[in-house]
N, CA, C and O atoms as a GROMACS GRO file, in nm:
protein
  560
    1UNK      N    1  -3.280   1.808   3.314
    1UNK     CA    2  -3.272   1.707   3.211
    1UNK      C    3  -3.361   1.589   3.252
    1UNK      O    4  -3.366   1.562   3.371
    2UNK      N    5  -3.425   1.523   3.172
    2UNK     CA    6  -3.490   1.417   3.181
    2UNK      C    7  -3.491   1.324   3.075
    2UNK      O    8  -3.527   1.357   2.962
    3UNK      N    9  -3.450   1.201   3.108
    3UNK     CA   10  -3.446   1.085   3.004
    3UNK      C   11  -3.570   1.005   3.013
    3UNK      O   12  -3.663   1.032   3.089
    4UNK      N   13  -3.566   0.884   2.915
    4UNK     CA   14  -3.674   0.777   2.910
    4UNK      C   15  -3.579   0.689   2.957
    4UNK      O   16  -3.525   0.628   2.864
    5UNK      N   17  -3.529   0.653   3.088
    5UNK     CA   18  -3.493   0.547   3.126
    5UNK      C   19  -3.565   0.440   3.225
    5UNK      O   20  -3.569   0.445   3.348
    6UNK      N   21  -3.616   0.347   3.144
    6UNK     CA   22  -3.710   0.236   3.223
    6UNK      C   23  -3.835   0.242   3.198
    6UNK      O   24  -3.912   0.146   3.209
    7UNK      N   25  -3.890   0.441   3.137
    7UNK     CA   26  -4.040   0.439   3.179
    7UNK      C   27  -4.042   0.538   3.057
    7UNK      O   28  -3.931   0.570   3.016
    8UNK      N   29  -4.138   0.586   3.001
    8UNK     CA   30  -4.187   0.665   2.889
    8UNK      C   31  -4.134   0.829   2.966
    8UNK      O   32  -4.144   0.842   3.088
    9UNK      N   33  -4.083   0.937   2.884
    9UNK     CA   34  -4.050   1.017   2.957
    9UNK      C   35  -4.155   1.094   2.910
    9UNK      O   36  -4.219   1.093   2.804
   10UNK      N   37  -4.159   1.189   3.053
   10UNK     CA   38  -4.253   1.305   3.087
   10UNK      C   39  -4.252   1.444   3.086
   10UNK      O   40  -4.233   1.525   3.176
   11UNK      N   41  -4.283   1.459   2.932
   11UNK     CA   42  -4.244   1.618   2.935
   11UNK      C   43  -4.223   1.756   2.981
   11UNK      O   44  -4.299   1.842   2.938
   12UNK      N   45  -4.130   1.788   3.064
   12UNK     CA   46  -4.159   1.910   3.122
   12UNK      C   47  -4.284   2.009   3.100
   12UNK      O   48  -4.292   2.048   2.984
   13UNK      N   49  -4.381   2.056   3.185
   13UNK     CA   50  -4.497   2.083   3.179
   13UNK      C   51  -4.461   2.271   3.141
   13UNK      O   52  -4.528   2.342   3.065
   14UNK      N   53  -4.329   2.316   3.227
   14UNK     CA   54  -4.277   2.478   3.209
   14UNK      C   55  -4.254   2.473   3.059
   14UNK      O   56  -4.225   2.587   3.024
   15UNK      N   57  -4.255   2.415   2.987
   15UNK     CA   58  -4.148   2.383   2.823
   15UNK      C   59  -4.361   2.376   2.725
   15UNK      O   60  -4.428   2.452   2.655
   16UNK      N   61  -4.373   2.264   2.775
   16UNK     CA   62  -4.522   2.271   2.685
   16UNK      C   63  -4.584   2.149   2.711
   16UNK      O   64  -4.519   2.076   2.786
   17UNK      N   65  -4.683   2.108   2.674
   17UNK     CA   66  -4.786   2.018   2.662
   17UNK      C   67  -4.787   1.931   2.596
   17UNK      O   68  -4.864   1.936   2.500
   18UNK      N   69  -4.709   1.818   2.612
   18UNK     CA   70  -4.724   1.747   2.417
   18UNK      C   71  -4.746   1.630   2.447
   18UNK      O   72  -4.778   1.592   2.560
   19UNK      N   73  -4.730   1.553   2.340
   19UNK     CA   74  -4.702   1.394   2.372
   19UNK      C   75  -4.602   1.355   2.290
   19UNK      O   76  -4.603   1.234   2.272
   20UNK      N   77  -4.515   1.415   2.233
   20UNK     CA   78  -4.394   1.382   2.150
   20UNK      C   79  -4.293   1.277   2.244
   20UNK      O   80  -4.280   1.295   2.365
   21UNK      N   81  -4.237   1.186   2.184
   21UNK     CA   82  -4.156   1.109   2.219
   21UNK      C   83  -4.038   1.126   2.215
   21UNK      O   84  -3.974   1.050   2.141
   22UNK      N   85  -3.966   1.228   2.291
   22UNK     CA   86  -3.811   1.240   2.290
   22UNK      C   87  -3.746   1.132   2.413
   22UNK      O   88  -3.812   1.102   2.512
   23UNK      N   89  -3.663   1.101   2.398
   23UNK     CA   90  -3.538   0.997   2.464
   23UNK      C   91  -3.491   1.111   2.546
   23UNK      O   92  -3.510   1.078   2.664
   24UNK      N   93  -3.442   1.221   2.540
   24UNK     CA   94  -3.373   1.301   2.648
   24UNK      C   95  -3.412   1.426   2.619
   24UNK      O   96  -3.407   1.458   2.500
   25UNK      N   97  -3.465   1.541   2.733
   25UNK     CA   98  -3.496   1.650   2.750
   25UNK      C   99  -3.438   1.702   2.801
   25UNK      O  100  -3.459   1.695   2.922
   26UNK      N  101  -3.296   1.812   2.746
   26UNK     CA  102  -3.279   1.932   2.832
   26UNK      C  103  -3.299   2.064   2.851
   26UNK      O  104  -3.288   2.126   2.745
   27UNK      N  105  -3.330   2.146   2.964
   27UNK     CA  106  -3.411   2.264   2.942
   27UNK      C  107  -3.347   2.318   3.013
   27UNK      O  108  -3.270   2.248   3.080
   28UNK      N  109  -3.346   2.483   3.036
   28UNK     CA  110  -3.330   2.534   3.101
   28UNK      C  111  -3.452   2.677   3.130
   28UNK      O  112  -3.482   2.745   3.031
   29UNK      N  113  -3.496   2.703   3.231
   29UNK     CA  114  -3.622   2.814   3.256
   29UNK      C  115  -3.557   2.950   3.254
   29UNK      O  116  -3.612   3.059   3.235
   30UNK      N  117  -3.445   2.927   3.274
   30UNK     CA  118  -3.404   3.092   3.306
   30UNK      C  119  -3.381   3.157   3.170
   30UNK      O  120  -3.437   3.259   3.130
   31UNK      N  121  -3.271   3.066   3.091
   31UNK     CA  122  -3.310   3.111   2.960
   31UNK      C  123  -3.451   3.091   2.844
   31UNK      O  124  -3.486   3.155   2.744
   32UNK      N  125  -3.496   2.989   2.905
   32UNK     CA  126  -3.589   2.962   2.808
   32UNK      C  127  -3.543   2.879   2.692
   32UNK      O  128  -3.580   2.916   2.580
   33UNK      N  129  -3.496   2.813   2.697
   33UNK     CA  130  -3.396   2.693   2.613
   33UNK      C  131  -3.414   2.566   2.626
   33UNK      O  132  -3.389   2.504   2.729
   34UNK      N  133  -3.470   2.506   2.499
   34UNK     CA  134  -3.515   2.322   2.524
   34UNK      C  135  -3.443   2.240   2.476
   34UNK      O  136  -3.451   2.334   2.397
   35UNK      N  137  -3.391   2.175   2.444
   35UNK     CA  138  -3.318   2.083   2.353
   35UNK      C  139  -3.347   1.928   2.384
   35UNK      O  140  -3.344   1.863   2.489
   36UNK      N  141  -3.383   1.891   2.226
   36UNK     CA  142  -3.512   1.762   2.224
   36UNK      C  143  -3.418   1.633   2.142
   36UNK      O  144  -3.426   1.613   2.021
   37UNK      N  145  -3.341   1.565   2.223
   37UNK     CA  146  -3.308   1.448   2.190
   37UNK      C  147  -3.387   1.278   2.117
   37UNK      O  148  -3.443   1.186   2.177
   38UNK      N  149  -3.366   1.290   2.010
   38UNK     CA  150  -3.450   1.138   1.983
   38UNK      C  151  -3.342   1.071   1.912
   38UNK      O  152  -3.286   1.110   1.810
   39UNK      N  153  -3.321   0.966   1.978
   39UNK     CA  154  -3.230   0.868   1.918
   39UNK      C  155  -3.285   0.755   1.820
   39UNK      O  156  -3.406   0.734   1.830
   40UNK      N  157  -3.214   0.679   1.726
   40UNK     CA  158  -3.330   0.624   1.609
   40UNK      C  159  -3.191   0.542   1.605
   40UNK      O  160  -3.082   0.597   1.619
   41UNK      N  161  -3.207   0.396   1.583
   41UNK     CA  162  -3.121   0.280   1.544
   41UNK      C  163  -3.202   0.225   1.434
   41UNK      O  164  -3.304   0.155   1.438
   42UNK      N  165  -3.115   0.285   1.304
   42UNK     CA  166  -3.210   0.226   1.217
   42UNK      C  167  -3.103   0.145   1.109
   42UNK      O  168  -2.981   0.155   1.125
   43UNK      N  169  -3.144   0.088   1.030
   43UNK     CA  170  -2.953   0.044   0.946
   43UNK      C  171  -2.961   0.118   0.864
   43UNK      O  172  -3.056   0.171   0.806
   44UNK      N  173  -2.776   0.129   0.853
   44UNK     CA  174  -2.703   0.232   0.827
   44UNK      C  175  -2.767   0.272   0.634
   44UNK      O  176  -2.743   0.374   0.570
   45UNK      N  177  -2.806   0.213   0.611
   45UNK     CA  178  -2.854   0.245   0.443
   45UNK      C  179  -2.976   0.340   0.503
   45UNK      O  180  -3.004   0.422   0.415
   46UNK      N  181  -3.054   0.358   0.611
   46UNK     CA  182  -3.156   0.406   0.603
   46UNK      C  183  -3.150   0.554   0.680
   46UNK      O  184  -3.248   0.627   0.689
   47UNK      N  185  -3.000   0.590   0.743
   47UNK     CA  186  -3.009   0.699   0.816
   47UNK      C  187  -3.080   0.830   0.770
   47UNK      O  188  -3.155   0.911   0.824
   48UNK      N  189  -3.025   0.815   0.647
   48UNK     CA  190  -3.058   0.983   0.633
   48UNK      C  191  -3.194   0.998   0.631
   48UNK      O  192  -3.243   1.111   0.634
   49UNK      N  193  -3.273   0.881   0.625
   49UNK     CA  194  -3.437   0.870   0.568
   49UNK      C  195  -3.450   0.902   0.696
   49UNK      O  196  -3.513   1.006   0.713
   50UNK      N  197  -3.400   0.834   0.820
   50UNK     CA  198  -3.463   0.828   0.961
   50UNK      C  199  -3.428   0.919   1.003
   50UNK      O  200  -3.494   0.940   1.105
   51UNK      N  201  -3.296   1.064   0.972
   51UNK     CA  202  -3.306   1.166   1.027
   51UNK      C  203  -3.429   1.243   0.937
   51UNK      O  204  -3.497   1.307   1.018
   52UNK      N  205  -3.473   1.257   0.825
   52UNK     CA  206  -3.553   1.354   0.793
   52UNK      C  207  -3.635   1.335   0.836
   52UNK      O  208  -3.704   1.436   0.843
   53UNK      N  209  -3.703   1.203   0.902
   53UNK     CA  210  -3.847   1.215   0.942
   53UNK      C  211  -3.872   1.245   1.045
   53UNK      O  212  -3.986   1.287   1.064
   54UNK      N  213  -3.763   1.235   1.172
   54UNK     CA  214  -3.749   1.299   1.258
   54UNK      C  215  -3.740   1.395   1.294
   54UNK      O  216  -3.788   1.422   1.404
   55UNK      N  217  -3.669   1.498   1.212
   55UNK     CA  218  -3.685   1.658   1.210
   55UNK      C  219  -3.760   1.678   1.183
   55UNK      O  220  -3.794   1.787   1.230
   56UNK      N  221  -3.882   1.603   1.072
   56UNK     CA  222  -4.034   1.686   1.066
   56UNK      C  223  -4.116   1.630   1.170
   56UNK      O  224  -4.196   1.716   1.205
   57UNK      N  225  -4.129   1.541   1.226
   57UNK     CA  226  -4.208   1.502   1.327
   57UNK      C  227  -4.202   1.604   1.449
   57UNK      O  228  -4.305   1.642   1.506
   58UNK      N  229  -4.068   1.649   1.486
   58UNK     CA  230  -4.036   1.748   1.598
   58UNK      C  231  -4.091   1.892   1.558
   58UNK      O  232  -4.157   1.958   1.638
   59UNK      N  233  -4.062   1.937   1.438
   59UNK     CA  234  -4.042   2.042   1.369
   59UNK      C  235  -4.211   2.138   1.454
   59UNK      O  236  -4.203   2.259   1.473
   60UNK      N  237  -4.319   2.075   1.486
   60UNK     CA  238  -4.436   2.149   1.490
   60UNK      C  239  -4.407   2.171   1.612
   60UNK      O  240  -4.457   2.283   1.621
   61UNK      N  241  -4.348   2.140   1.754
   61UNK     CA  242  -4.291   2.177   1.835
   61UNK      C  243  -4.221   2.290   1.879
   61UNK      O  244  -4.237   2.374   1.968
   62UNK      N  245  -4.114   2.261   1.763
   62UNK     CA  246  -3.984   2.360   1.726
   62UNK      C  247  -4.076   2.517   1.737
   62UNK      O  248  -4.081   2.608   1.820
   63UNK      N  249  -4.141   2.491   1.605
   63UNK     CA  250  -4.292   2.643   1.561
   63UNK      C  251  -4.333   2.688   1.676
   63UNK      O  252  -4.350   2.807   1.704
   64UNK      N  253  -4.355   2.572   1.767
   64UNK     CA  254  -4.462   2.634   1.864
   64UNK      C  255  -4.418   2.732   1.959
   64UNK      O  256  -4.492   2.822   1.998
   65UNK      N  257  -4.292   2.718   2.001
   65UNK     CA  258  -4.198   2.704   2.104
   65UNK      C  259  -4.173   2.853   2.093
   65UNK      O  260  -4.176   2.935   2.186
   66UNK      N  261  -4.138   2.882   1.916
   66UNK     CA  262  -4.071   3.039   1.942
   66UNK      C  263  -4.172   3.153   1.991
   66UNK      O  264  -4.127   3.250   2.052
   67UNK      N  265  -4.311   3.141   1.964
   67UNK     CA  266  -4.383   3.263   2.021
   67UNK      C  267  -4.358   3.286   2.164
   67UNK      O  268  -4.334   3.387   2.230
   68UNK      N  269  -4.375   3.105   2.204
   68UNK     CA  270  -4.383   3.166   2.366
   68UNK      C  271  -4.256   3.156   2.446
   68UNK      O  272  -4.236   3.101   2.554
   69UNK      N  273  -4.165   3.231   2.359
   69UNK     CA  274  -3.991   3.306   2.392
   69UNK      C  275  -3.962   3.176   2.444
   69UNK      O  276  -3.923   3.179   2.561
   70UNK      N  277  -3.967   3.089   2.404
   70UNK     CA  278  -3.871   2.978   2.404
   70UNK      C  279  -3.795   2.906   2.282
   70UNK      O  280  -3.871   2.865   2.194
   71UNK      N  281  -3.666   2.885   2.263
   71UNK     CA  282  -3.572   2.870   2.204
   71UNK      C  283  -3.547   2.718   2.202
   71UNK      O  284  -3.502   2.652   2.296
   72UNK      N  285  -3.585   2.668   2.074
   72UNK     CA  286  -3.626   2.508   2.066
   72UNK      C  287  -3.467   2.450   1.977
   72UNK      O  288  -3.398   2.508   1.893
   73UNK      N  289  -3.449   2.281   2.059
   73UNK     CA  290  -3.313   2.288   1.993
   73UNK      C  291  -3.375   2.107   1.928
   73UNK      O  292  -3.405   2.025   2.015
   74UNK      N  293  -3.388   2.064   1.779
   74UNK     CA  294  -3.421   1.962   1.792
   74UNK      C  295  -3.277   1.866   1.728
   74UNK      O  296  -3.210   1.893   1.628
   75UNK      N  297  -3.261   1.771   1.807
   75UNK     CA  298  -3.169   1.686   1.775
   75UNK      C  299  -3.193   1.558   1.784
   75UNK      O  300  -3.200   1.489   1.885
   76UNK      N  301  -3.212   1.516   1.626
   76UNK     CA  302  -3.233   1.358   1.613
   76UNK      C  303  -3.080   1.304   1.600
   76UNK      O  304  -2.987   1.368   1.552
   77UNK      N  305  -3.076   1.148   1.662
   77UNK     CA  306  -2.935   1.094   1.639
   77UNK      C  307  -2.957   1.022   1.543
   77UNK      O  308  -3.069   1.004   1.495
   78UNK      N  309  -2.860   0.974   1.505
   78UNK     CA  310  -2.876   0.811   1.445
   78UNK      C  311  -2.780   0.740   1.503
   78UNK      O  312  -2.674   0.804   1.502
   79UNK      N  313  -2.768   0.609   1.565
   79UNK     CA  314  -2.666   0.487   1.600
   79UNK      C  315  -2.696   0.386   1.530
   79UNK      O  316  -2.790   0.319   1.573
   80UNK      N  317  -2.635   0.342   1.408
   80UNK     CA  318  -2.679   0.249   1.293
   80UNK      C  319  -2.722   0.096   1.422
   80UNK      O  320  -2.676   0.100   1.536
   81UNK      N  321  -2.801  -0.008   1.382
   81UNK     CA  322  -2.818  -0.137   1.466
   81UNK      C  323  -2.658  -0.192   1.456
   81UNK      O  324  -2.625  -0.282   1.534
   82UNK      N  325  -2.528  -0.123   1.334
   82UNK     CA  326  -2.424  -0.259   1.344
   82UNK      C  327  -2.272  -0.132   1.356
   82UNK      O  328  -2.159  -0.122   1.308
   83UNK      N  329  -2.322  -0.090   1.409
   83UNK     CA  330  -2.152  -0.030   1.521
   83UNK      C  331  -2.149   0.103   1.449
   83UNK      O  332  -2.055   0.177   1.478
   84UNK      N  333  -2.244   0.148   1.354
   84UNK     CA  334  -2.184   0.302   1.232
   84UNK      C  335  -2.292   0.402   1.369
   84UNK      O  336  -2.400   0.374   1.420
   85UNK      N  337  -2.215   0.499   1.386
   85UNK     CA  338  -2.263   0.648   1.415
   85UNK      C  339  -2.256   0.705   1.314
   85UNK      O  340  -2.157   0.720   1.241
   86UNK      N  341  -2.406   0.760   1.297
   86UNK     CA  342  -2.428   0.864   1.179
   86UNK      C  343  -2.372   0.985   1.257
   86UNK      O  344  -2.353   1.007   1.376
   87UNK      N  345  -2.349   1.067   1.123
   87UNK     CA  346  -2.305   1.186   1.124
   87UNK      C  347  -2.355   1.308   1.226
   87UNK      O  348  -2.281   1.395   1.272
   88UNK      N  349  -2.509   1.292   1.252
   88UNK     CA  350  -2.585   1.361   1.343
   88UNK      C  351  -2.544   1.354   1.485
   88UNK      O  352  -2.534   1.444   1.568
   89UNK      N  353  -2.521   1.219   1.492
   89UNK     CA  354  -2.470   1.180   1.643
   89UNK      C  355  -2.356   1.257   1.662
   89UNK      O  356  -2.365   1.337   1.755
   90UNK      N  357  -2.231   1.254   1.590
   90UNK     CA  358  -2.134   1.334   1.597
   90UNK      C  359  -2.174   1.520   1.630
   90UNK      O  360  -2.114   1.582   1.717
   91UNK      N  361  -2.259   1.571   1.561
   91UNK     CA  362  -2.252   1.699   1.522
   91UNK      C  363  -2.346   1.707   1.651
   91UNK      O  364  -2.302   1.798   1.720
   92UNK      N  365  -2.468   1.642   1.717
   92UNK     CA  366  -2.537   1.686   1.831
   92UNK      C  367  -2.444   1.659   1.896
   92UNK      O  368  -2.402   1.764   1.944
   93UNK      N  369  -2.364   1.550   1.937
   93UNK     CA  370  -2.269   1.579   2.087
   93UNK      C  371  -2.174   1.697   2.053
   93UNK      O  372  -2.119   1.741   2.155
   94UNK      N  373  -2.146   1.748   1.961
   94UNK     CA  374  -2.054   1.903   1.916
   94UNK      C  375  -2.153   1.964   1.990
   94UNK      O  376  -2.129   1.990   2.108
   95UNK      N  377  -2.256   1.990   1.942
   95UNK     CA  378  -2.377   2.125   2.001
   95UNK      C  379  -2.403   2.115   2.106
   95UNK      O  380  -2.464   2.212   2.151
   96UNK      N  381  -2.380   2.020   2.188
   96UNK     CA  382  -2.426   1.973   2.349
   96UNK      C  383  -2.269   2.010   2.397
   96UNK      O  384  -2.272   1.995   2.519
   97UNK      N  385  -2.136   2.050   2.358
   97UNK     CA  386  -1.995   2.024   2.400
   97UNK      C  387  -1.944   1.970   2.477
   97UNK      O  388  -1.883   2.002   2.579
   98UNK      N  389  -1.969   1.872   2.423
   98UNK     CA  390  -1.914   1.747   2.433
   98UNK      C  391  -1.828   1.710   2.282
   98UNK      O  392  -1.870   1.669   2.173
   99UNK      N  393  -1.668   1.750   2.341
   99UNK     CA  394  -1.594   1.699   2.242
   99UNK      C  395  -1.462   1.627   2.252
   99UNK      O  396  -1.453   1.576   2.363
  100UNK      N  397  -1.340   1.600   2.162
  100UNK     CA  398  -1.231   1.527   2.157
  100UNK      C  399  -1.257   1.380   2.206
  100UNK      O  400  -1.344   1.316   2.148
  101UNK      N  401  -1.176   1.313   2.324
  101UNK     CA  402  -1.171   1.196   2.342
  101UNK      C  403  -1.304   1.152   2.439
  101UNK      O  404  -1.310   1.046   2.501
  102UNK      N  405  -1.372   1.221   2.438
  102UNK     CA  406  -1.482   1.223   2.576
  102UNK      C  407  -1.610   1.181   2.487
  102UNK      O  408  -1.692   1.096   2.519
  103UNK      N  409  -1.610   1.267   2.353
  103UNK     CA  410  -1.732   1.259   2.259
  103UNK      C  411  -1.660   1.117   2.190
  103UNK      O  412  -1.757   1.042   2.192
  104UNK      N  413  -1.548   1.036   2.131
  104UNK     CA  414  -1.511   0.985   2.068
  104UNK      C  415  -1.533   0.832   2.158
  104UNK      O  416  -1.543   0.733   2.086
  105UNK      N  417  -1.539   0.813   2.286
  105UNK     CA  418  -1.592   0.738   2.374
  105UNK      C  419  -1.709   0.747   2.371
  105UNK      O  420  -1.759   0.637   2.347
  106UNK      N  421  -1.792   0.840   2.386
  106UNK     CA  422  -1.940   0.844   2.466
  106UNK      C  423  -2.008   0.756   2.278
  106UNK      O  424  -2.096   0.670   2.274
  107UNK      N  425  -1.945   0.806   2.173
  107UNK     CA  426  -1.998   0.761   1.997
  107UNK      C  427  -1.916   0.612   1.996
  107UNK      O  428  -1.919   0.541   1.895
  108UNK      N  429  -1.870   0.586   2.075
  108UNK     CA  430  -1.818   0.369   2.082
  108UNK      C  431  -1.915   0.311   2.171
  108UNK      O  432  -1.945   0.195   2.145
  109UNK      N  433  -1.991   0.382   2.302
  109UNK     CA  434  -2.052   0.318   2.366
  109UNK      C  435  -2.236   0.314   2.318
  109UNK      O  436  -2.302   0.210   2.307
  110UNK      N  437  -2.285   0.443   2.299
  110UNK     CA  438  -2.369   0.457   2.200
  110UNK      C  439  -2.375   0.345   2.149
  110UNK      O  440  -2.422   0.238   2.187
  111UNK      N  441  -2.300   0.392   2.016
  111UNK     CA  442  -2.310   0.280   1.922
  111UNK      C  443  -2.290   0.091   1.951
  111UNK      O  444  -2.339   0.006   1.878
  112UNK      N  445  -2.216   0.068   2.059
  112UNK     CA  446  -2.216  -0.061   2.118
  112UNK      C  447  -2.370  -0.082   2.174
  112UNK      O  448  -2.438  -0.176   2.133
  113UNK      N  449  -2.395  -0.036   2.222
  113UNK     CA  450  -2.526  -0.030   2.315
  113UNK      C  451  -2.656  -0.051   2.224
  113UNK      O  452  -2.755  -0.122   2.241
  114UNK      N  453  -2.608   0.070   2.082
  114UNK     CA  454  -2.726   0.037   1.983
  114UNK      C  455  -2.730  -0.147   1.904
  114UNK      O  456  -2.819  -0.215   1.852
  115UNK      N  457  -2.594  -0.166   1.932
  115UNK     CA  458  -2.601  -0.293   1.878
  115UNK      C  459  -2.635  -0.383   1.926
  115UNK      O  460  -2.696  -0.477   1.876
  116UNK      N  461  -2.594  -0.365   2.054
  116UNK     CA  462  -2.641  -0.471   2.157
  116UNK      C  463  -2.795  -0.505   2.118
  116UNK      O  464  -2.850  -0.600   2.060
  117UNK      N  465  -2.846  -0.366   2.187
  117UNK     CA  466  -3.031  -0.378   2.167
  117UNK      C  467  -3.080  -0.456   2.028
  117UNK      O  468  -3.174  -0.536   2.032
  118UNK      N  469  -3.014  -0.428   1.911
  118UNK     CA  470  -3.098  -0.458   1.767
  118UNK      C  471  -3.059  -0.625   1.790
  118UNK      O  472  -3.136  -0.720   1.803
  119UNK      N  473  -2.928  -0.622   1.788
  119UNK     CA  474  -2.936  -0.814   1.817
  119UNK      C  475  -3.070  -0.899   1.926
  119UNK      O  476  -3.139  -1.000   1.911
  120UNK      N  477  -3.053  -0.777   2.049
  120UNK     CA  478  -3.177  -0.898   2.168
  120UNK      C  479  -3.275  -0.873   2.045
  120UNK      O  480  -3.308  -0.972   1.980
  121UNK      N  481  -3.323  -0.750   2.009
  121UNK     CA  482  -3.453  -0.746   1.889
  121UNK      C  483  -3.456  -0.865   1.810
  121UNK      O  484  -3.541  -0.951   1.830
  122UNK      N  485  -3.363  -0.875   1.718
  122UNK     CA  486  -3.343  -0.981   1.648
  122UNK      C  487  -3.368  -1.151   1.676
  122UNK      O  488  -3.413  -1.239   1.603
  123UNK      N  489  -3.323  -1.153   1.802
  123UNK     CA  490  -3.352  -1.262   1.857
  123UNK      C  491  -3.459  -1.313   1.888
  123UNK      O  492  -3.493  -1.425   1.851
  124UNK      N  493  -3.546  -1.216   1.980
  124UNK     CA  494  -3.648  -1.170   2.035
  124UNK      C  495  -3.822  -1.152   1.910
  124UNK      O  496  -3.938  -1.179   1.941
  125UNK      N  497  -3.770  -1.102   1.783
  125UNK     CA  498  -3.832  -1.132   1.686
  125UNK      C  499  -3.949  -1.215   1.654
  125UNK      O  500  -4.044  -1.166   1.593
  126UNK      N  501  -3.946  -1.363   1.700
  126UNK     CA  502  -4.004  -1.437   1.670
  126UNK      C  503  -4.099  -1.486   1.778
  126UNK      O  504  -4.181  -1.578   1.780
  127UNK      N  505  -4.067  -1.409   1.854
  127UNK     CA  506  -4.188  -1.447   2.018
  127UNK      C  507  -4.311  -1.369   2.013
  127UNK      O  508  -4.304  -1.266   1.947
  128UNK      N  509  -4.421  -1.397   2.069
  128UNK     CA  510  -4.546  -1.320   2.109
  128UNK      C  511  -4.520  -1.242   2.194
  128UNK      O  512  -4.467  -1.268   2.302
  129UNK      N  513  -4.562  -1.111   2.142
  129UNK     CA  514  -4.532  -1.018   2.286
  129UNK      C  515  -4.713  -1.040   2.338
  129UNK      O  516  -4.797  -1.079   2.258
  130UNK      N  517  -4.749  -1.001   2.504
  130UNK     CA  518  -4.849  -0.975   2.524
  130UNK      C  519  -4.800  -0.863   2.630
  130UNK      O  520  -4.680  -0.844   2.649
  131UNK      N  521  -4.914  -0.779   2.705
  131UNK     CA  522  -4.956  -0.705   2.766
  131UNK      C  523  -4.961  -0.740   2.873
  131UNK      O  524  -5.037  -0.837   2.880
  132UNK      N  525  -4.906  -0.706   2.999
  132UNK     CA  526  -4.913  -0.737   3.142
  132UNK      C  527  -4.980  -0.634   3.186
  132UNK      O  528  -4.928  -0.561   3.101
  133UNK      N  529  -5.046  -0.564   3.240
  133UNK     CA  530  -5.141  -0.509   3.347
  133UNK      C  531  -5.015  -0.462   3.420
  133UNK      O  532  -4.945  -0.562   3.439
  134UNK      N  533  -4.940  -0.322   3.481
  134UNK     CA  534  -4.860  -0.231   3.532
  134UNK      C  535  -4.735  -0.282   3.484
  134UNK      O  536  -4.641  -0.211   3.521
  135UNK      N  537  -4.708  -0.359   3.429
  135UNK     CA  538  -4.593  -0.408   3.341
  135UNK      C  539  -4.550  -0.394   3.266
  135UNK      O  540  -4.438  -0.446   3.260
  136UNK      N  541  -4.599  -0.312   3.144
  136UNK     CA  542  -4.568  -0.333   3.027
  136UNK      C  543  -4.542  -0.452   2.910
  136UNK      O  544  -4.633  -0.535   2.897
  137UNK      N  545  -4.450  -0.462   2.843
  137UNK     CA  546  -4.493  -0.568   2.760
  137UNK      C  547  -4.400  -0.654   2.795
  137UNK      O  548  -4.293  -0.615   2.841
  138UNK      N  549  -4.431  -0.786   2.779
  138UNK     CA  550  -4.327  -0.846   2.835
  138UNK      C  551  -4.355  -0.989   2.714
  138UNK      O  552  -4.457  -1.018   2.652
  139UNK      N  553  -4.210  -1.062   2.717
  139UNK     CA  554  -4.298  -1.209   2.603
  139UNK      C  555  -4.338  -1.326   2.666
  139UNK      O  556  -4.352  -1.356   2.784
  140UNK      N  557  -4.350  -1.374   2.582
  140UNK     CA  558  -4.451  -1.535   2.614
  140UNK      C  559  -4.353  -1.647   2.501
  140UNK      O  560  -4.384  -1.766   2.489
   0.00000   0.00000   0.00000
């Protein structure tokens, strides 16, 4: 498994070549099994828009995957910016099993966490971002 935590994540090279932006990669080689996490905090009026575009963005992946006997799993979430877990979030932690009081925790912290972030955004909004040199972006 591999996440984007801190740094842009790096696609397993055994899985394929891409530059797609998933949040969490889990694979396995023996079966040949990928499963492509992208999480999306978008507000809650806009989920269903932000899951469809996400399943087609992945979707040429998905194609690619089955010739070369690999078994592609794509799972977009949604964590609304104001405390709502979309429905997806629920049904990928089902497919990952992860369930009862374990999934019903892990969809309060999620979703806290998504809120957290959209508020610093919010705040954060009105500043210049610039470019630091091995830094990334940082504001002014």
């Amino acid at each position: 498994m591999r996440a984007d935590l801190r740094k842009q994540l790096k696609f397993p090279e055994e899985v394929t070549h891409n530059s797609l932006k998933r949040n969490i990669v889990i694979w396995s080689k023996s079966t040949k099994q990928v499963v492509l996490i992208k999480l999306t905090v978008p507000w809650e009026e806009r989920m269903e828009e932000a899951h469809k575009r996400k399943l087609k963005k992945c979707q040429a992946l998905i194609l690619e995957r089955q010739p070369n006997g690999w078994k592609a799993w794509n799972l977009p979430v949604e964590a609304g910016c104001r405390l709502f877990a979309g429905q997806s979030l629920w049904r990928g932690l089902g497919l990952l099993g992860i369930e009862g009081p374990a999934r019903k925790r892990l969809v309060a912290n999620i979703t806290k966490q998504a809120e957290a972030a959209s508020r610093w955004i919010g705040i954060k909004r009105n500043e210049r971002w610039q470019s630091q040199p091995g830094d990334g972006l940082t504001t002014s």
